[in-house]
KEVEX-805471 format. One record per residue (C-alpha): x, y, z. Coordinates in steps of 0.5 Angstrom, whole numbers, plus 2048, in hexadecimal, padded with zeros to 3 digits. Example, Ala and Ser with C-alpha at 12.3 -4.5 7.8 and 13.67 -1.06 7.14 Angstrom:
REM KEVEX-805471
R, 819, 7F7, 810
R, 81B, 7FE, 80E
***
This chain:
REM KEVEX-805471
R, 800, 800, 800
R, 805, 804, 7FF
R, 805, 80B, 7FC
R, 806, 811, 7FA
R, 801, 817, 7FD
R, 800, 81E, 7FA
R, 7FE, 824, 800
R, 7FF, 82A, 802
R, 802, 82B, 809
R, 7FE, 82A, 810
R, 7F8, 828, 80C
R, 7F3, 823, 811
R, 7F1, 81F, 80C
R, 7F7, 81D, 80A
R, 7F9, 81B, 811
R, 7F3, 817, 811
R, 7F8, 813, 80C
R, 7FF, 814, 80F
R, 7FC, 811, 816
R, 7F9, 80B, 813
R, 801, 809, 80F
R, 804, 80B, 816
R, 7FF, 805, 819
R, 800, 801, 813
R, 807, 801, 812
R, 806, 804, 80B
R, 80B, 808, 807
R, 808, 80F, 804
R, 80D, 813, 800
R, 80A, 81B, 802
R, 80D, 820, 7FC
R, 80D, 827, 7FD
R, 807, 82A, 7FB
R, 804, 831, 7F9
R, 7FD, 831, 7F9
R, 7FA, 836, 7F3
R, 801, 833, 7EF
R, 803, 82C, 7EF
R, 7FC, 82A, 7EE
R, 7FB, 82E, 7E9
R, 800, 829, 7E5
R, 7FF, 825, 7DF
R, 802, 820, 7E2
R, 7FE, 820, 7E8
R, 7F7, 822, 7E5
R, 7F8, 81B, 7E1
R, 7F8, 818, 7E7
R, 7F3, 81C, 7EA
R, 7EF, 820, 7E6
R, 7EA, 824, 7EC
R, 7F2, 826, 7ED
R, 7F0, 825, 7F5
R, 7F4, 823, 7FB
R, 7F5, 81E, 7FF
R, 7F7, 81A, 7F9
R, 7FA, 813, 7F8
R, 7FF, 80F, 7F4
R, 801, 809, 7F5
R, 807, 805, 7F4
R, 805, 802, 7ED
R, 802, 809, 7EB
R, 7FB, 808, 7EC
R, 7F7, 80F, 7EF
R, 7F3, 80F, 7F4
R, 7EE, 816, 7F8
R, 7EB, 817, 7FD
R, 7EE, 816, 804
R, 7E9, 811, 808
R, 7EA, 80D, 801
R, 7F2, 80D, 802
R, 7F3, 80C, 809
R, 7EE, 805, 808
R, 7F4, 805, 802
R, 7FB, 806, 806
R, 7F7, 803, 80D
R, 7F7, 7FC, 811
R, 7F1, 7F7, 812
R, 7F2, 7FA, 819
R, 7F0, 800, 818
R, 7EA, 7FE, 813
R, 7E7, 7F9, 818
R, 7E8, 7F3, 819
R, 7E1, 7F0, 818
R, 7DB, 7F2, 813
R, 7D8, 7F6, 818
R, 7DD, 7F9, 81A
R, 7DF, 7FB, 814
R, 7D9, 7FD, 813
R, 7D9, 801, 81A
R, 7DF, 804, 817
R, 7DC, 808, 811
R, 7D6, 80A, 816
R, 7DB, 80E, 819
R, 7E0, 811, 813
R, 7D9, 813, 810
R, 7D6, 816, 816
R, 7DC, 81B, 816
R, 7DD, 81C, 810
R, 7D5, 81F, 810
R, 7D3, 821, 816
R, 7DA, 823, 819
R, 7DE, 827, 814
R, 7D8, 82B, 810
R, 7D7, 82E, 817
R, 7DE, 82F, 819
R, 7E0, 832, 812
R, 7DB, 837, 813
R, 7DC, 838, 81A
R, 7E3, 838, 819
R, 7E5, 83B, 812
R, 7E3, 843, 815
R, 7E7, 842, 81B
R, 7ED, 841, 816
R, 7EB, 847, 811
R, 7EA, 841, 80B
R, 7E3, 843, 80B
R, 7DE, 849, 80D
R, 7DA, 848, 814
R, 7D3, 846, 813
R, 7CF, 847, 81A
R, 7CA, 842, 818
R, 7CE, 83E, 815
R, 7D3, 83E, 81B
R, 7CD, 83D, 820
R, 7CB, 837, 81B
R, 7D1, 834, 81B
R, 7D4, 833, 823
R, 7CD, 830, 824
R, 7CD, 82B, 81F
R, 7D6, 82A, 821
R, 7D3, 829, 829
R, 7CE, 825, 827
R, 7D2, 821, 823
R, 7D7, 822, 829
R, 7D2, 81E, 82D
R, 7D1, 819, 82A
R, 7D8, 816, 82A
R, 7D8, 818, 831
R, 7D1, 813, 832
R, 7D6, 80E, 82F
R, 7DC, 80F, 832
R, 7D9, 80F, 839
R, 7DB, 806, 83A
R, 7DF, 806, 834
R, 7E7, 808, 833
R, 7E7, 808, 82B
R, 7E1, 809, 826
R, 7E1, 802, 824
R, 7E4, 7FC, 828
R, 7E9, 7FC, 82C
R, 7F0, 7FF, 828
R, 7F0, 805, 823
R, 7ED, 805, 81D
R, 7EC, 80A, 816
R, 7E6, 80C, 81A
R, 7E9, 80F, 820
R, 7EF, 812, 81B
R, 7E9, 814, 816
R, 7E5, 817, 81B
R, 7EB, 81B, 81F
R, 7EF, 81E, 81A
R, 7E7, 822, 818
R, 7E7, 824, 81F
R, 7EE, 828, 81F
R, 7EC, 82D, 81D
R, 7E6, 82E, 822
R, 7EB, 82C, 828
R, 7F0, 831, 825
R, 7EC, 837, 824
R, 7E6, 837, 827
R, 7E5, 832, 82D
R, 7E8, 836, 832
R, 7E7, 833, 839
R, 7E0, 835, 83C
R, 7DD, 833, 834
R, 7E0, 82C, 835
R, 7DE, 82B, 83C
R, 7D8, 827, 83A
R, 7DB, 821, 836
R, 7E0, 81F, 83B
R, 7E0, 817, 837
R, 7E2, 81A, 830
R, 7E7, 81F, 833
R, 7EA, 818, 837
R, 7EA, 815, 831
R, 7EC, 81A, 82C
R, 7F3, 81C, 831
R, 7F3, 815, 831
R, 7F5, 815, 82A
R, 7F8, 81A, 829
R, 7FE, 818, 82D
R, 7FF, 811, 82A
R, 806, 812, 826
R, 802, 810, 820
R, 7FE, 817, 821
R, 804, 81B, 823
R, 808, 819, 81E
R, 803, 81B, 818
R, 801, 822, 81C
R, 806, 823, 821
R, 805, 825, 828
R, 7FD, 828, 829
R, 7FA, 82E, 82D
R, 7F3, 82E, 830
R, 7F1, 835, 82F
R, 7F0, 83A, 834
R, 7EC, 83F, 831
R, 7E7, 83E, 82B
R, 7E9, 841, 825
R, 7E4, 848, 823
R, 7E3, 84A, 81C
R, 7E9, 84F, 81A
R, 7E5, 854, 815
R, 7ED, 857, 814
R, 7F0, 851, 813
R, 7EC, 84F, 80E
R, 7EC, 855, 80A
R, 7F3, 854, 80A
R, 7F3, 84D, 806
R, 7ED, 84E, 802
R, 7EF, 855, 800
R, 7F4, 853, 7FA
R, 7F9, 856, 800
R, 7F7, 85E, 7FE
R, 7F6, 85F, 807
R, 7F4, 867, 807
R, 7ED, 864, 802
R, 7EB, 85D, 803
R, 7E7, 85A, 7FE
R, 7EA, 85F, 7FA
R, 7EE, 85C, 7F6
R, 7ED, 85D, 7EF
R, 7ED, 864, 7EF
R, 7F4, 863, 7F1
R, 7F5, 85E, 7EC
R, 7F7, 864, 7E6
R, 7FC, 867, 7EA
R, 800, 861, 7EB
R, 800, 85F, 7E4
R, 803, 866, 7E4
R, 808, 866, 7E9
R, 80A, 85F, 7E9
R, 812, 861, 7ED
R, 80E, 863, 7F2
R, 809, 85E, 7F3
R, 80D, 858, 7F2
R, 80F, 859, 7F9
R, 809, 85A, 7FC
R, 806, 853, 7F9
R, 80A, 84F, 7FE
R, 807, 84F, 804
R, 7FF, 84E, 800
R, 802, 849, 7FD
R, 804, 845, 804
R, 7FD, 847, 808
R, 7FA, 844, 801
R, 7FE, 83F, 802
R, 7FC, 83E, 809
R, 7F6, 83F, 808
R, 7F5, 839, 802
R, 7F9, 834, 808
R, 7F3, 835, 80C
R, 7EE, 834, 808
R, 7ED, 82D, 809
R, 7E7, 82C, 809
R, 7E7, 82E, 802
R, 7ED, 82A, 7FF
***
């Protein structure tokens, strides 16, 4: 089950797949990789014509998307259950993060990080729907140690990686007091050396993260500061001027850059 896997730098769901090789013992090569460039390559996009990542090649060249699907690819038996039920068990909770999880915790999320614009309805939407999600999970981990039999499996590594952000930037301590079970299991996890050497050492957040109308002027704004959302207004006078604003488009270029790292949710 070796491979070859294309992705941009801290994206969960690759991580998804890095954990399950680490269980696993599966060698994964992981190129260097520019979202918005080696995407966009006619070599890549014959492999993977959606031209999105997390992507896969294996050893004897045959393509493989979508994250879930490549870490069933480079994972163990052990990780995908050992019995048809638990199989079965297994997908259940892939499928329950991936729907009632992570839509929430983007949208909840992704204004706090400047990605998108603060929406209050949406926001109040979302935290509801990621609690009661929260609380399912803690109904279920109240007797048990893992989501499913008695070791890790991809749903435990699935289900965590689509929480990291909510345990990151928005679940300070008085937000993630109710769902002890789920904070037990998911510290649990986090410090399993198969975790910790995909996503290094991890903090809780202390406080919740807020929308920051600045911040995301500045990456949404083409790098023009003094008038965000103005941008192709500034765009003849860059054409015009092209010495003194190379300089300038640098620093839009590492928050873009950033800004492109963290969509993960969307990639």
């Amino acid at each position: 089950a070796a491979g070859t896997l294309y992705t941009f730098p801290e994206n969960f769901r690759a991580f998804k797949i890095l954990i399950a090789s680490r269980y696993s013992g599966t060698k994964i090569d992981v190129p260097d990789f520019t979202l918005g460039e080696s995407n966009k390559t006619e070599k890549f996009l014959k492999n993977f014509s959606l031209g999105k990542v997390p992507a896969f090649l294996t050893k004897d060249g045959q393509p493989i998307f979508e994250s879930n699907a490549i870490a069933y690819y480079v994972g163990s038996d052990k990780l995908r259950g050992s019995n048809p039920l638990d199989v079965a068990h297994v997908q259940q909770w892939i499928n329950f993060g991936d729907n009632e999880i992570l839509p929430a915790a983007c949208t909840w999320v992704f204004p706090c990080l400047g990605i998108t614009q603060y929406n209050k309805s949406a926001s109040e939407q979302a935290k509801e729907q990621a609690k009661k999600a929260l609380q399912v999970l803690n109904s279920h981990l109240a007797s048990r140690t893992y989501l499913v039999g008695e070791r890790v499996t991809q749903a435990d590594i699935s289900v965590c990686c689509n929480l990291l952000h909510l345990y990151q930037y928005v679940l300070d301590p008085a937000t993630r007091k109710p769902f002890q079970n789920v904070n037990r299991w998911f510290t649990t996890l986090i410090n399993q050396p198969e975790f910790k050497a995909v996503i290094g050492t991890f903090s809780l957040c202390e406080k919740a993260g807020q929308f920051d109308a600045k911040r995301y002027a500045e990456l949404h704004s083409g790098g023009d500061k003094s008038t965000p959302g103005k941008k192709d207004k500034k765009k003849p006078a860059q054409d015009q001027q092209p010495k003194k604003a190379e300089k300038k488009k640098e620093e839009p270029k590492k928050k873009e850059q950033r800004s492109r790292r963290r969509k993960m949710c969307i990639e």
